[in-house]
C-alpha positions as CSV (number, residue, x, y, z in Angstrom):
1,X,0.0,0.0,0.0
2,X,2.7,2.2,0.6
3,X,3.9,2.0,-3.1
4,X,0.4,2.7,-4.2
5,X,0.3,5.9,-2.0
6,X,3.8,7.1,-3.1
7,X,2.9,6.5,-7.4
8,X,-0.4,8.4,-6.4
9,X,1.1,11.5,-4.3
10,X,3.8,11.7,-7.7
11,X,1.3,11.9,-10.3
12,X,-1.0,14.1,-8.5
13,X,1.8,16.5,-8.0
14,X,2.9,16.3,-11.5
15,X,-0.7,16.5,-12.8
16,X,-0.8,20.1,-10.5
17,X,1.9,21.6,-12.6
18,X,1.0,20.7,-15.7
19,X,-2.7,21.7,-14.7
20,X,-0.7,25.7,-14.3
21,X,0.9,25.4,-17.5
22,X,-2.2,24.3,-19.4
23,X,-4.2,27.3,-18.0
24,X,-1.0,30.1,-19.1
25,X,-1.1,28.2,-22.4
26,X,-4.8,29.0,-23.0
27,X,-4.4,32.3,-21.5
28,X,-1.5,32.6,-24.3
29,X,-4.4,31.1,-26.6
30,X,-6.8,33.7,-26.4
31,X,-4.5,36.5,-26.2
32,X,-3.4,35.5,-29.9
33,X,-7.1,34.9,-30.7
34,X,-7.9,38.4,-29.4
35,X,-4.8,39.8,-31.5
36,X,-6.5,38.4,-34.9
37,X,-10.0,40.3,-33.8
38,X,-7.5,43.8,-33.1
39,X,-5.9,43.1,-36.4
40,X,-8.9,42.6,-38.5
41,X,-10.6,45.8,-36.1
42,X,-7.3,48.1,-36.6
43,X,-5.1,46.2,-39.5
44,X,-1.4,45.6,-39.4
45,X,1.1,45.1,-40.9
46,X,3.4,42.4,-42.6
47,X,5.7,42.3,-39.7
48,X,2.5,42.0,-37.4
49,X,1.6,39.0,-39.1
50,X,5.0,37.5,-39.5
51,X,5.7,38.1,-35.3
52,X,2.1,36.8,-34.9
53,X,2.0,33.4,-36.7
54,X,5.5,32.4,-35.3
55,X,3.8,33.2,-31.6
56,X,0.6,31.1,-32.9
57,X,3.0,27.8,-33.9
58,X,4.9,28.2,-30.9
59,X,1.9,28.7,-28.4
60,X,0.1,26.0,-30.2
61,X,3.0,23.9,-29.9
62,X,3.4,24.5,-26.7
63,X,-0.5,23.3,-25.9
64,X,0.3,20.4,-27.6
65,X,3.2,19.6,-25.6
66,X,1.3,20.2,-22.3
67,X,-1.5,17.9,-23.4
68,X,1.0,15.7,-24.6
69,X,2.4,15.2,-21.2
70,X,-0.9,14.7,-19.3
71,X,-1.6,12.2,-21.9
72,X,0.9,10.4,-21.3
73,X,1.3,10.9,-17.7
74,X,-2.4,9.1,-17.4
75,X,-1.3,6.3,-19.3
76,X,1.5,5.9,-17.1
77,X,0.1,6.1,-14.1
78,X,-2.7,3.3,-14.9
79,X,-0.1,1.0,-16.2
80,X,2.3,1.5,-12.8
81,X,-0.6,0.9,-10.8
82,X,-1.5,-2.6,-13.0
83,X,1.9,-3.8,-12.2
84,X,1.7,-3.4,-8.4
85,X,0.9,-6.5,-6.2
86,X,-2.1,-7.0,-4.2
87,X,-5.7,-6.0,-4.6
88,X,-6.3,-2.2,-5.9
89,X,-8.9,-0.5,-5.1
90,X,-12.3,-0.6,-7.0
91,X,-12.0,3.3,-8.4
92,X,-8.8,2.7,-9.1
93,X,-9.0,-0.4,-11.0
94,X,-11.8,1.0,-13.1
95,X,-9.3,3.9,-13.8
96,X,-6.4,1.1,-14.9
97,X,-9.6,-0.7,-16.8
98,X,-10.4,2.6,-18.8
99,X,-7.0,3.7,-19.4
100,X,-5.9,0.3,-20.9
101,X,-2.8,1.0,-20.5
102,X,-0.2,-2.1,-21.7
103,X,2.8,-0.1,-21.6
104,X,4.5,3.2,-20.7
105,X,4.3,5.9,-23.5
106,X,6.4,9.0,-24.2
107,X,4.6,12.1,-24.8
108,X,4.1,13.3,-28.6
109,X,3.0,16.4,-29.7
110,X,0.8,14.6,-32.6
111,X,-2.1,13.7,-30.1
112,X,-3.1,10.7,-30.8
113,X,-6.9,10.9,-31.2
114,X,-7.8,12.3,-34.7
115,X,-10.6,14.8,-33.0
116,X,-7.8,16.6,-31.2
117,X,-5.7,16.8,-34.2
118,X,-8.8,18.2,-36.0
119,X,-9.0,21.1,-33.1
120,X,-5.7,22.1,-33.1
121,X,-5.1,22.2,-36.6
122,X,-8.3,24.2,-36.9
123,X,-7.3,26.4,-34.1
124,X,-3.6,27.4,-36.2
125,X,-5.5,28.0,-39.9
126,X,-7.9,30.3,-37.4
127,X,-5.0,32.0,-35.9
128,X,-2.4,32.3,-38.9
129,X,-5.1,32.3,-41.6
130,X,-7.5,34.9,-39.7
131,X,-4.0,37.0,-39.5
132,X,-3.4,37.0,-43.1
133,X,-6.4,37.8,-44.0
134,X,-6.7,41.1,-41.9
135,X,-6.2,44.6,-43.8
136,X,-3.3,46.8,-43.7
137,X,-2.9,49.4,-41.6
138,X,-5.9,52.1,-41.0
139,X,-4.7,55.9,-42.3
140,X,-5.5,57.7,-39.7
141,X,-7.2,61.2,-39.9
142,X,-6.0,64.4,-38.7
């Protein structure tokens, strides 16, 4: 049991951090999101939209990698806790059951269900496309 309690208090703790990172990431997220909306509002310029689509890749990429990690972090945690001796507990064994874990998994930033590749891939055209798209600069008025 004491094996049991020392995978769970590691995991939770790791889960914690990445829980902070994955709420600056989506903070980042809409930031960019609200920079497309300014840019189609105001315009910019080419070196507005250059600066701005390296940010989107990078803060997408960095989602990804976050996600990636939690992914994989679940997996591994069902699979060390179907390896341990002894009886497990019946919430935790239907975690192990649902997990189906057989093995433990690096992260990868492709995710590995398609609907989540579909949403992020959506959410770069929005944020490099919707960038592109946006006029130039506004002449102002004296």
């Amino acid at each position: 049991m004491e094996e049991l309690n020392g995978i769970m208090e590691a995991n939770i703790g790791l889960l914690q951090a990445n829980a902070i990172f994955a709420i600056g990431n989506i903070i980042l997220l809409w930031m960019v999101f609200r920079g497309v909306t300014n840019a189609n509002i105001y315009g910019t310029t080419t070196f507005g939209r250059v600066v701005h689509s390296i940010m989107s890749v990078c803060i997408v990429l960095f989602n990804l990698g976050v996600f990636a990690n939690v992914t994989s972090q679940l997996n591994n945690w069902a699979y060390s806790i179907s390896q341990l001796e002894g009886e497990i507990p019946g919430g935790l064994q239907l975690f192990v059951d649902r997990m189906g874990a057989t093995e433990y998994v690096d992260p990868s930033l492709i995710p590995s269900n398609p609907v989540a590749l579909i949403f992020w891939v959506t959410v770069l055209v929005g944020l490099i496309g919707g960038m592109w798209t946006a006029p130039g600069p506004k002449e102002e008025t004296a």
